[in-house]
Residue frames as a rotation matrix with the C-alpha (Angstrom) as fourth column:
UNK 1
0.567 0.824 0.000 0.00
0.824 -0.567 0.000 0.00
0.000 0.000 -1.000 0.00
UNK 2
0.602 -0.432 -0.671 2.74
0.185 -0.743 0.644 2.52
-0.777 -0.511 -0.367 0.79
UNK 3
-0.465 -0.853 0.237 4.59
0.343 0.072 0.936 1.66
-0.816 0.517 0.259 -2.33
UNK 4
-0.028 0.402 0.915 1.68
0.998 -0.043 0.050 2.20
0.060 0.915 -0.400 -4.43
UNK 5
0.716 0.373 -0.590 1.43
0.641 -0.686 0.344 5.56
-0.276 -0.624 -0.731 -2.43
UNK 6
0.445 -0.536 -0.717 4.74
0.026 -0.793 0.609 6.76
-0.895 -0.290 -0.339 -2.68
UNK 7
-0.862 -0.308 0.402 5.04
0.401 0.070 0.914 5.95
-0.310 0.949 0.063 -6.73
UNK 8
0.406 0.686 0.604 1.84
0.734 -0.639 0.232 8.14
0.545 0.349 -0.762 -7.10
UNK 9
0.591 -0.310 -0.745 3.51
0.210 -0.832 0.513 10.88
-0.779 -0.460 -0.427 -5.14
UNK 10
-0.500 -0.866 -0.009 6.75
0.157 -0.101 0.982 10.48
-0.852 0.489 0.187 -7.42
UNK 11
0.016 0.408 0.913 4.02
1.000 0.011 -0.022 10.33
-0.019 0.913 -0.408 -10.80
UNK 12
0.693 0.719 -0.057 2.25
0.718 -0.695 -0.039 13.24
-0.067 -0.014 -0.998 -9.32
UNK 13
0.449 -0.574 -0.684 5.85
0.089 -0.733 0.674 15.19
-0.889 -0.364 -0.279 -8.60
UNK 14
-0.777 -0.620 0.109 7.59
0.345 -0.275 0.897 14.68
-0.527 0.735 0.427 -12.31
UNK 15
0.159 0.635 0.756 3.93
0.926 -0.361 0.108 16.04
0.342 0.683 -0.645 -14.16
UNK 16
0.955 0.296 -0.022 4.00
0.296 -0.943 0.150 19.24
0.023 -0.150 -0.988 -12.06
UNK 17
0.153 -0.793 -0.589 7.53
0.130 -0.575 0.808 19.77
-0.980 -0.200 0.015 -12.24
UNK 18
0.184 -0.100 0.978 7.85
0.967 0.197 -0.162 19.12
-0.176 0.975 0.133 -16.26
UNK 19
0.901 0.236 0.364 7.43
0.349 -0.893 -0.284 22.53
0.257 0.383 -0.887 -17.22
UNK 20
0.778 -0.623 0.085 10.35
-0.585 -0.669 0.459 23.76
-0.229 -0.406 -0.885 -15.05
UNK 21
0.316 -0.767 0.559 12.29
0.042 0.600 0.799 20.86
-0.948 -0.229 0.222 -16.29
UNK 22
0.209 -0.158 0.965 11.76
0.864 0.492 -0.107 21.64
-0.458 0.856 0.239 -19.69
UNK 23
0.974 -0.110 0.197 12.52
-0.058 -0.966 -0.253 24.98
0.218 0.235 -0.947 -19.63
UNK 24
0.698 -0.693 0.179 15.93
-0.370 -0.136 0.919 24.03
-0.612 -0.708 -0.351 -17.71
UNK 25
-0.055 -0.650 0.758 16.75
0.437 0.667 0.604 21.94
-0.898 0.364 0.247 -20.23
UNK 26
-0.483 -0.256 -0.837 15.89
-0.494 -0.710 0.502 24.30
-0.723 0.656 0.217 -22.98
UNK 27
0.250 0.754 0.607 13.47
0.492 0.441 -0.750 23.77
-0.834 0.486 -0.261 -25.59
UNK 28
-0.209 -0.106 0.972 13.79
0.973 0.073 0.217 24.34
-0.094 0.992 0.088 -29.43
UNK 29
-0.622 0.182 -0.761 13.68
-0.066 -0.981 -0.180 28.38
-0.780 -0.062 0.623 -30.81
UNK 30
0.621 0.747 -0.239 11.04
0.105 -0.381 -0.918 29.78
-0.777 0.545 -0.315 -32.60
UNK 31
0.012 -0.588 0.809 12.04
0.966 0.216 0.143 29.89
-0.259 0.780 0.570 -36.19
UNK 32
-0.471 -0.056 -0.880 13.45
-0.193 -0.967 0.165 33.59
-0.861 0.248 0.445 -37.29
UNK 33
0.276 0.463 0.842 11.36
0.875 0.242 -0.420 34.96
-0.398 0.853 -0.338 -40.07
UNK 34
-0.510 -0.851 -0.125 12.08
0.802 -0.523 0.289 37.30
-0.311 0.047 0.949 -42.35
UNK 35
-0.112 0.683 -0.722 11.11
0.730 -0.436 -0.526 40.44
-0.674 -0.586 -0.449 -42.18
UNK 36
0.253 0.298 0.920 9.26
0.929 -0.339 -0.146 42.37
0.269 0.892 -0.363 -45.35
UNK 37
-0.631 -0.523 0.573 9.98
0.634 -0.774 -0.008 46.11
0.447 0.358 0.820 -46.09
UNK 38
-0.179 0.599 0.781 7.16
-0.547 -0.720 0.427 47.64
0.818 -0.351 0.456 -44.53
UNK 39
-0.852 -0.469 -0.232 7.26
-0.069 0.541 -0.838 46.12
0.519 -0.698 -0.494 -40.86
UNK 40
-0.996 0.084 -0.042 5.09
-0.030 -0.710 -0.704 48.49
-0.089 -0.699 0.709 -39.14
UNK 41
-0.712 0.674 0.198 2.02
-0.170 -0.438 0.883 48.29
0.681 0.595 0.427 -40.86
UNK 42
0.490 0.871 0.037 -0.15
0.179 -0.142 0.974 46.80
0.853 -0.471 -0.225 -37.98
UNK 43
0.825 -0.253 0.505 2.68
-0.407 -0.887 0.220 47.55
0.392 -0.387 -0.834 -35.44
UNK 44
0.060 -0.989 -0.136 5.30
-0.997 -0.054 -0.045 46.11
0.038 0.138 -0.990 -33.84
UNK 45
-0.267 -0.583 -0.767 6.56
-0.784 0.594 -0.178 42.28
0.560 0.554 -0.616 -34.43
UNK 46
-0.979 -0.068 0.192 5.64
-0.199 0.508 -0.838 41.20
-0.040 -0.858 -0.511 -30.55
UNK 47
-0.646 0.763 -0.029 2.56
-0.459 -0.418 -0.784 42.09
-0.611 -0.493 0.620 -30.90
UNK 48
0.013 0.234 -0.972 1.90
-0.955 0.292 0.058 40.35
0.297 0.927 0.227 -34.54
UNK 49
-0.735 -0.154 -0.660 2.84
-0.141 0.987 -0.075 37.36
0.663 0.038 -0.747 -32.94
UNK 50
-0.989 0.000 0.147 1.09
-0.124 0.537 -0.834 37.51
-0.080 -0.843 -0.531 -29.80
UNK 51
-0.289 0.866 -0.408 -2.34
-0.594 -0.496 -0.633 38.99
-0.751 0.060 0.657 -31.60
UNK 52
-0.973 -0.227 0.049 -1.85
-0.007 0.242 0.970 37.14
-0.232 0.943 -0.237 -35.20
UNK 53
-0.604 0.789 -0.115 -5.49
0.527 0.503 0.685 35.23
0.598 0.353 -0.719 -35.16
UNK 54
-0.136 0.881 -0.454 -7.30
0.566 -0.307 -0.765 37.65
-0.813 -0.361 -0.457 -32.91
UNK 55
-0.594 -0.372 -0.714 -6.43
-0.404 -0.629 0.664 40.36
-0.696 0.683 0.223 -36.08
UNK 56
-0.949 -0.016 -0.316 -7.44
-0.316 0.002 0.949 38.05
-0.014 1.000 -0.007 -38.47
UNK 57
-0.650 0.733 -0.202 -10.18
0.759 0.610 -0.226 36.87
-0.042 -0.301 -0.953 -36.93
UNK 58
-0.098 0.738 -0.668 -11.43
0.395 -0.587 -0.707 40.33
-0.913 -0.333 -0.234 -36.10
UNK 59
-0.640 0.312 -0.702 -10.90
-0.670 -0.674 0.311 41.90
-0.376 0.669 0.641 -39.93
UNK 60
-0.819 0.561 -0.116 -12.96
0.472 0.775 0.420 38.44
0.325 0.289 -0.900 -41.03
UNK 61
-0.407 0.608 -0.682 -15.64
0.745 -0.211 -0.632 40.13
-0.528 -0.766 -0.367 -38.68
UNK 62
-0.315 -0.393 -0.864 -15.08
0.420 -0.874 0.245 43.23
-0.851 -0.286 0.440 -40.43
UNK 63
-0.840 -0.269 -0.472 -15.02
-0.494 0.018 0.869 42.67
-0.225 0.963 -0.148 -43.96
UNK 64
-0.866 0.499 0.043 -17.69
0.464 0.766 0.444 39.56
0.189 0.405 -0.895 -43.87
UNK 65
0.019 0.850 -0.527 -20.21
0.999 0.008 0.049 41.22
0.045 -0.527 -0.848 -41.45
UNK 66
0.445 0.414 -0.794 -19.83
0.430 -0.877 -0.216 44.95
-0.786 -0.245 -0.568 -41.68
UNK 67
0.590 0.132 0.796 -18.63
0.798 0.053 -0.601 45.01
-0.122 0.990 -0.074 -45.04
UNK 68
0.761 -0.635 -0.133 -15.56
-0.613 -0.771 0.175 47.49
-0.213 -0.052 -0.976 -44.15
UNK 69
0.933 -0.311 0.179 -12.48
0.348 0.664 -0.661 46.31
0.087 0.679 0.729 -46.29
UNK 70
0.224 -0.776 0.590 -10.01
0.013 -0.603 -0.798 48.97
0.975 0.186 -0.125 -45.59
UNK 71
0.587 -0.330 -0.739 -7.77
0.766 -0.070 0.639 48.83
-0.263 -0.941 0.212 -42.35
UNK 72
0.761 -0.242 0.602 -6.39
-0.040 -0.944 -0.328 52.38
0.647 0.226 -0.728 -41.72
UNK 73
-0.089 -0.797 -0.598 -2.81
0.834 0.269 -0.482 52.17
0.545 -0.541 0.641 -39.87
UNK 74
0.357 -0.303 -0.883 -1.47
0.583 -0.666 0.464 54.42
-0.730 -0.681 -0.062 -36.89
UNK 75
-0.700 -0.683 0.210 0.74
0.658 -0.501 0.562 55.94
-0.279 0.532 0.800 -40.24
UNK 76
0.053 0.655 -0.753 -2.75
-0.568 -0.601 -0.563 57.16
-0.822 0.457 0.340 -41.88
UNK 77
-0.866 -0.164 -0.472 -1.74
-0.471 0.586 0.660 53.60
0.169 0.794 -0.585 -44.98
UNK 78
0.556 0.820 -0.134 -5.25
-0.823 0.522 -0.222 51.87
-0.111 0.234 0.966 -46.10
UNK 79
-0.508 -0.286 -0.812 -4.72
-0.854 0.046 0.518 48.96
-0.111 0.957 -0.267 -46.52
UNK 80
-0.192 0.541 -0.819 -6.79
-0.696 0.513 0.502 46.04
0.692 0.667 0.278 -47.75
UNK 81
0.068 0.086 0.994 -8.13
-0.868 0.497 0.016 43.23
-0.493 -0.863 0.108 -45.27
UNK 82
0.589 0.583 -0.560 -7.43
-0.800 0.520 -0.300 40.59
0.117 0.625 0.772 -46.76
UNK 83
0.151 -0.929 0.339 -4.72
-0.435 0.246 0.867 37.73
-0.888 -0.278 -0.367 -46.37
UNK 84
0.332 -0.143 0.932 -4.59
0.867 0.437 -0.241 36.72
-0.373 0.888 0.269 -50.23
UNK 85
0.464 0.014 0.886 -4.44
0.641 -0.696 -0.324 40.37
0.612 0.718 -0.332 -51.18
UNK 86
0.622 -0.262 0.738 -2.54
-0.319 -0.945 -0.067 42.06
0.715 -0.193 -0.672 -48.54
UNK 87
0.626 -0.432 0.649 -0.61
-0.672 0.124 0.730 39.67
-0.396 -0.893 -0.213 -45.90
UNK 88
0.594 -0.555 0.583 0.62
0.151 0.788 0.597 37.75
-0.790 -0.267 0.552 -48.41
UNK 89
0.960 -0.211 0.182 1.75
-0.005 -0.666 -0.746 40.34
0.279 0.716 -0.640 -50.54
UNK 90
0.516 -0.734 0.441 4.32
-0.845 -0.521 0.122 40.89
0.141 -0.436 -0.889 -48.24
UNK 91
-0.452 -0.502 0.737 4.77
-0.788 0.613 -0.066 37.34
-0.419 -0.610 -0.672 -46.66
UNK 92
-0.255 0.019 -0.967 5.36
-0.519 0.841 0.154 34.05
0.816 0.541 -0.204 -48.14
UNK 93
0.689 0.723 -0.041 2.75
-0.656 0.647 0.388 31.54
0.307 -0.241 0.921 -46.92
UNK 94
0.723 -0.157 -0.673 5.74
0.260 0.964 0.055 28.79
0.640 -0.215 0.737 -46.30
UNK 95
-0.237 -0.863 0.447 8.27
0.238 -0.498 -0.834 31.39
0.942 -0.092 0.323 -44.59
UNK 96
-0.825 -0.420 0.379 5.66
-0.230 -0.363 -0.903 32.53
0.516 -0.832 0.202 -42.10
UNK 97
0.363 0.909 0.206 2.57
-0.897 0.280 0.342 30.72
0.252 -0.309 0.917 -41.93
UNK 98
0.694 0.715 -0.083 3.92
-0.597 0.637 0.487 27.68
0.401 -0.289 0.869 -41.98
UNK 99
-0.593 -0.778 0.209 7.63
-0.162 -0.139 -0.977 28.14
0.789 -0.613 -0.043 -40.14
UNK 100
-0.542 0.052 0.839 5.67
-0.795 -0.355 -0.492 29.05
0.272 -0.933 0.234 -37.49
UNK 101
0.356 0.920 0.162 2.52
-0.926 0.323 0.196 26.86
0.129 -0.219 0.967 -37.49
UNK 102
0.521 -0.042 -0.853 4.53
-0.031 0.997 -0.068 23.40
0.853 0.062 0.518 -37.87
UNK 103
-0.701 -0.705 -0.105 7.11
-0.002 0.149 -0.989 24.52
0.713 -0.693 -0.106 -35.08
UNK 104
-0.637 0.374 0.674 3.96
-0.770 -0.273 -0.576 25.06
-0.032 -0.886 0.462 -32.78
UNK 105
-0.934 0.348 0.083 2.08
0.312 0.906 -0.287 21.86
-0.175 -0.242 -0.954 -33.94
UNK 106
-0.442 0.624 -0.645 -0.72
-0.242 -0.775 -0.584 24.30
-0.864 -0.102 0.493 -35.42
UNK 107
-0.316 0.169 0.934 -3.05
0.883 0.412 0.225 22.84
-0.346 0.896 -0.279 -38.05
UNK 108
-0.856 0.042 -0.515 -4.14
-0.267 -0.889 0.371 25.42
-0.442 0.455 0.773 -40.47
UNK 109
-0.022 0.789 0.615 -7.76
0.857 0.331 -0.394 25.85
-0.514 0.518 -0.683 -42.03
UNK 110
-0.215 0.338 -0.916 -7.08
-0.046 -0.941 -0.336 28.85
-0.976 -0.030 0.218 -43.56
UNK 111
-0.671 -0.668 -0.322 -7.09
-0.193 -0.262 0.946 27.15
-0.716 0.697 0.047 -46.53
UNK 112
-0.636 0.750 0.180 -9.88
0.691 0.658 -0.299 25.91
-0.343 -0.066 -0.937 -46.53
UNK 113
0.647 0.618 -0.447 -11.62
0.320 -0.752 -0.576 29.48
-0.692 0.230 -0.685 -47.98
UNK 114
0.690 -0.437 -0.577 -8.29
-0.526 -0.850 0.014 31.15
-0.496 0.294 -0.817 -49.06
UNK 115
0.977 -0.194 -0.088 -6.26
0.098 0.776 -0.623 29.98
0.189 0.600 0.777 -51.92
UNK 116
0.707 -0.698 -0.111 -2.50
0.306 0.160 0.938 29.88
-0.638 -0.697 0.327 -51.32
């Protein structure tokens, strides 16, 4: 009884430590991407990552349901909601959709509407 006890203690102690063990040991970088000529447009880089799908989610919103197409930057630049016609002007689909999306384990439906 005690043995089964104290090998569910020991289970229960490597799950909740993991995290701190895999950070200790270091875990795999994000892949660098490269970075188009006009950076700025929705602002800075941290944010692009940390926002990507709320963004695209919200000009979907935008465009489908209130029929406003034009995102107006902090500069005063229109430009187009769209990710066929304006995110991937700039940015190749295998460079930074799917750099990123395979290193996070991230299936993708965007394709599933939007042609590549």
């Amino acid at each position: 009884m005690s043995r089964n006890i104290i090998i569910g203690i020991a289970v229960l102690v490597v799950v909740f430590t993991y995290p701190f063990w895999n950070a200790a040991i270091g875990s795999p970088a994000a892949p660098e991407l490269p970075i188009p000529y006009e950076q700025q447009h929705l602002g800075d880089s941290e944010f692009k990552r940390a926002n990507h799908m709320q963004i695209l989610t919200d000009w979907k919103t935008a465009v489908v349901r209130d029929g406003d197409r034009l995102y107006m930057s902090d500069e005063g630049i229109a430009y187009m909601m769209s990710l066929q016609n304006s995110c991937l002007d700039c940015h190749n689909a295998q460079q930074f959709c799917d750099a990123c999306h395979n290193f996070a384990d991230v299936t993708l439906n965007c394709w599933t509407c939007h042609v590549p």
